[in-house]
Each structure stands twice: as structure tokens, then as C-alpha cells.
N, C-alpha and C positions, 0 to 999 in steps of 0.2 A: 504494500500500500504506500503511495505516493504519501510524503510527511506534510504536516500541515501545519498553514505560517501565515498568522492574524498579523497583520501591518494597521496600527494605527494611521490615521489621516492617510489612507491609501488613494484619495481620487484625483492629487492632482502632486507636481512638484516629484520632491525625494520618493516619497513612499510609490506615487505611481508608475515610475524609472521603475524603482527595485521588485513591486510585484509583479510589472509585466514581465521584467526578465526572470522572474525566479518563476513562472507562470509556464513561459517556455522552456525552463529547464526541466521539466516536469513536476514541478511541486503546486501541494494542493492548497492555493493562496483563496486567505479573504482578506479584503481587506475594509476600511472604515470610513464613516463619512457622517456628518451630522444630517445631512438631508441628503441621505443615498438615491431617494427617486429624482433627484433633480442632475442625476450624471451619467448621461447618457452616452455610448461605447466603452464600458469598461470590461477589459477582458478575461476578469477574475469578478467574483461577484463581492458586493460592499454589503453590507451590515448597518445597521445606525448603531451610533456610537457618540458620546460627548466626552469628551478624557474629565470635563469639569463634573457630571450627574455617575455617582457612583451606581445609582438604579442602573443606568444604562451600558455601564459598563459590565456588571454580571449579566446581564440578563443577552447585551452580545456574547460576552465567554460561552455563557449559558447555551446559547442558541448554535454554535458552533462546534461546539464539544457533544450536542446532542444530535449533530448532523454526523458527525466524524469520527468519536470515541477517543479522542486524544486531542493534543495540543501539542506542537514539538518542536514550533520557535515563533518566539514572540515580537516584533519587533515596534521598539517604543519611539513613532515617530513625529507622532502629529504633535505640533508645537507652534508658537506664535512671536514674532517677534515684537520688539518694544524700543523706539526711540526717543530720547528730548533730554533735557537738563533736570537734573535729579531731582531738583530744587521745584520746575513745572508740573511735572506730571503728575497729573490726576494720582491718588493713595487707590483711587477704586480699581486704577489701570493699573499698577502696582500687584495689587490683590490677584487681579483677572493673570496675568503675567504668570505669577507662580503658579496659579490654580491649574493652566494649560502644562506648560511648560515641567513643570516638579510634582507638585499635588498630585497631577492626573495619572503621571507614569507610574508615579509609587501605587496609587489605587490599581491600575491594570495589574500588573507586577501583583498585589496582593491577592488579586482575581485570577490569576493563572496558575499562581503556586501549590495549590492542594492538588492539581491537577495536573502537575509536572511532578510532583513527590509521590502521587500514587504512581505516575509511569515509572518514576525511578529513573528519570531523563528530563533534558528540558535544558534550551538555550532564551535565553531574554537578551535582546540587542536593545544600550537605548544610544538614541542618536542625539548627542547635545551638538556641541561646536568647539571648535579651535577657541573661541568668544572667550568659551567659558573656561579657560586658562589663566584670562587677563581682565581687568576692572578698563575696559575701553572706556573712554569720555562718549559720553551720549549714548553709550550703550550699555549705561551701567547694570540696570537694570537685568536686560537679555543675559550680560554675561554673568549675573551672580546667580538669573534661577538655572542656567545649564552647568556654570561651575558646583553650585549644589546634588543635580541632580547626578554630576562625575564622583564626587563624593559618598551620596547614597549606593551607586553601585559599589563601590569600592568593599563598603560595610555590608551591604547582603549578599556580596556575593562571597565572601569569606562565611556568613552565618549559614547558606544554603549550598556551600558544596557538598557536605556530606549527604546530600540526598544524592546526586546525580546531575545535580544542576548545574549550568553554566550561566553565565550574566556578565555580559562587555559593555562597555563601551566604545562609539565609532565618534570621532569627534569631526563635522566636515567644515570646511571652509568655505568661501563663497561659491555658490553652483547657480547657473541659469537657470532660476526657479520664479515663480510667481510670489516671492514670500513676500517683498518690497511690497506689492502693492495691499497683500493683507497682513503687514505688520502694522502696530498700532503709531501714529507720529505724535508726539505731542505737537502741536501748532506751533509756529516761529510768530513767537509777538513781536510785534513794534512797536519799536522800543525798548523790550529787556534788555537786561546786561547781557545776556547771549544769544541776542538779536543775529549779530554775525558770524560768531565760532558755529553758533548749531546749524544757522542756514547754510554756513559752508559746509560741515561736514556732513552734515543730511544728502546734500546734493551728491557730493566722494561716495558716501555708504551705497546711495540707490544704483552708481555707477558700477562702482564692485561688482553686485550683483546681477546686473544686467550684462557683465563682460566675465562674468562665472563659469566654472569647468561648464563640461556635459554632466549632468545628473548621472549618467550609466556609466561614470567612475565610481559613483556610489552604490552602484546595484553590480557591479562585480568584486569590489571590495567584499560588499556585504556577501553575496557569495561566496566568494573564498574563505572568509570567517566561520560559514557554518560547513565546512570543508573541513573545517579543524578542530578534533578529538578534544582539543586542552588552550581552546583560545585566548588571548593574551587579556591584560584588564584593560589597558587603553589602546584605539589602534587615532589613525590622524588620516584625513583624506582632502586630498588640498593642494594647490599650490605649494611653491616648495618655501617660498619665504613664508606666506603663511605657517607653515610647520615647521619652521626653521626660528620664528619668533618665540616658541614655545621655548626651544633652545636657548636662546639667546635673554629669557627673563631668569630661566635657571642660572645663566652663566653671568649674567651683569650686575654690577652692584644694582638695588631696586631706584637708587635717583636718575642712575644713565641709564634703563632702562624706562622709566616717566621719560625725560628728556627724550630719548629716541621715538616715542610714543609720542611726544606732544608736536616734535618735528614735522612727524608724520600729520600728522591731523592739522598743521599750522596753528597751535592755537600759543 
């Protein structure tokens, strides 16, 4: 029997790269969507799902595991991004940020695990970001709930080996995705103190991503990982300076490493 592999937020961007190709590799993908009748050709079937309504997250596991009699890789993708000045942004969009982002994956994750421990097997991929390595200006936020949620794997995945489990992390870097246009912005006031730094690097950030790998560097990546018996805890998929900064904050005093960061961003 063909293994079977729930992808959060599978209808458009990362997730829908990596199900269609693991779709053609022969594995038995669903993946997810908050309003799944509203996505039309998708060539694995979706699910509803909200990473934020716990109901609806058992009651997809639920409905999936009673189609299929197992679960046997999870992959924690759907996420939301978040820009503006710490100082602006909405506390509600704060809140919303982590709920998508950290909350949601922990809850899936809680929802799959009785059910990878009875198989006595079970891989959980979550996909944070290179982001979430480093406190970026205007991206504080994004980077402290993916740096969080690199952190929680780290911890359950030590608490849950001895079932049989496995739980990584894939950290990606900028990819030509749709994410720019459903991350949240804070507004550029006129006027504020960061009237300018944020409109400038607002403008930088959207570009990145509009000049971003192919998504199907992440949907072979992620393949190759579940290829692998005793997979690593962190992997990086990215540009090479992107993953090379990760390097270079371990290896720099933390001031020349701001400085080089602030360089970057002109602020």
C-alpha cells in the first residue's frame, strides 16, 4: 500500500509543489485547505482544515485515517507570513501570526501522534524558514513564531523517538510563491518614524520573493528526506547566501553580525 502524506495548506505555493510531486511518485497525498470546494484542479484530493480550529483539525486526521488506516508522514506547512514595525502592528495580528504559524503545527502534531505511536512509525516535517534563525527588522514577528516552532521540534522530537517517530525540520528560503500577496502588511503610515526604512524594505522583501527558487527544490528536498531511515533535525533549502547567513551569525560577533544585517536592509 502506497504511504500516506496529509500536507497542510496543500492548495497553492510550497505545499502544492511538494504534493503534486510526491503525488507522482506514487504516494497517497491529501492535502488541506480552508475552503477546499473553492480549488478547482487539484490532483490529490484536499480536506478542510484551519491549522487555527482545533475541531477541525481532528476531525481532518479523523477523516483521513478512517479512509486509509494509517498516517505515515505529516507534513506541517501551511503558514502565514507577517510584516511592519514591531512597534505598529496590530497585538490581534501578532496573536493570528502565532496561532497559524506555531499554535496550529503543535495542535496537528498532537493530532497525528497517537496515531503514528500505534503504527510504531511516523515522520512529521515542519517547514519554518531560514527567517527563523535570525530577529530580521520588519520581520520580527514571522521570524520569532518559525524560530519557535524550530525549537519545539527540537524538544518533541527527542520526547517521541522512542516510539518510532521521526520529526524534522526543512527550513526554506525565499521561493516563487504566492505568500507576498497573503502575508499580512502592516500599513506604511505617513508620517511615522518608519515611514521610510519599512517602505523601503517592504518593497526589497516583496522582491525577494517574486525572484525566489522554483518551489520543486522544495518538493525534492522534501522527498529525499522521507528517503531517509534517521533524518537529520535541521535541513536548509535556499539560496546559498541565504544558508550561508545562518553560518555567518554563528561565526560573527552578534554587533557585526546586526551591522551586516542593517547594511543589508539600509537602515
Amino acid at each position: 500500500m502506497s504511504k500516506v502524506v496529509l500536507i497542510t495548506g496543500g492548495s497553492s505555493g510550497i505545499g502544492k509543489s511538494v504534493g503534486e510531486f510526491l503525488h507522482q511518485k506514487g504516494y497517497l497525498v491529501f492535502g488541506t485547505s480552508r475552503n477546499p470546494e473553492k480549488i478547482q484542479g487539484s490532483v490529490f484530493p484536499l480536506v478542510a482544515l484551519d491549522v487555527r480550529d482545533v475541531g477541525s483539525i481532528h476531525k481532518a486526521v479523523s477523516e483521513i485515517i478512517g479512509k486509509t488506516g494509517r498516517l505515515d508522514v505529516v507534513i506541517n506547512n501551511a503558514g502565514v507570513g507577517i510584516t511592519g514595525p514591531i512597534e505598529e502592528i496590530p497585538t490581534a495580528e501578532i496573536k493570528n501570526n502565532f496561532e497559524t504559524n506555531l499554535f496550529g503545527p503543535i495542535e496537528v502534531m498532537k493530532a497525528v501522534l497517537p496515531q503514528m505511536r500505534l503504527q510504531k512509525s511516523g515522520l512529521i516535517i515542519n517547514i519554518t524558514s531560514i527567517a527563523g534563525y535570525m530577529g530580521l527588522p520588519y520581520r520580527g514577528v514571522y521570524s520569532a513564531s518559525k524560530g519557535a516552532l524550530e525549537l519545539i521540534t527540537e524538544a518533541l522530537r527527542m520526547e517521541t523517538k522512542s516510539f518510532g517517530i521521526h520529526i524534522t525540520n526543512v527550513a526554506p528560503g525565499d521561493f516563487a510563491t504566492n505568500i507576498a500577496a497573503g502575508r499580512y502588511h502592516a500599513p506604511v503610515i505617513k508620517g511615522s518614524a518608519y515611514e521610510t526604512p519599512y517602505g523601503n524594505t517592504l518593497q526589497e522583501m516583496n522582491t525577494h520573493v517574486d525572484s525566489g527558487s522554483n518551489p520543486n527544490e522544495m518538493a525534492e528536498a522534501i522527498y529525499s528526506i522521507m528517503q531517509n531511515p534517521s533524518p537529520k533535525i535541521h535541513y536548509k533549502v535556499g539560496a546559498f547566501m541565504q544558508k550561508f547567513s545562518i553560518v555567518l551569525k554563528r561565526a560573527l560577533p552578534d554587533k557585526v553580525y546586526e551591522k551586516m544585517l542593517m547594511n543589508h536592509y539600509k537602515l
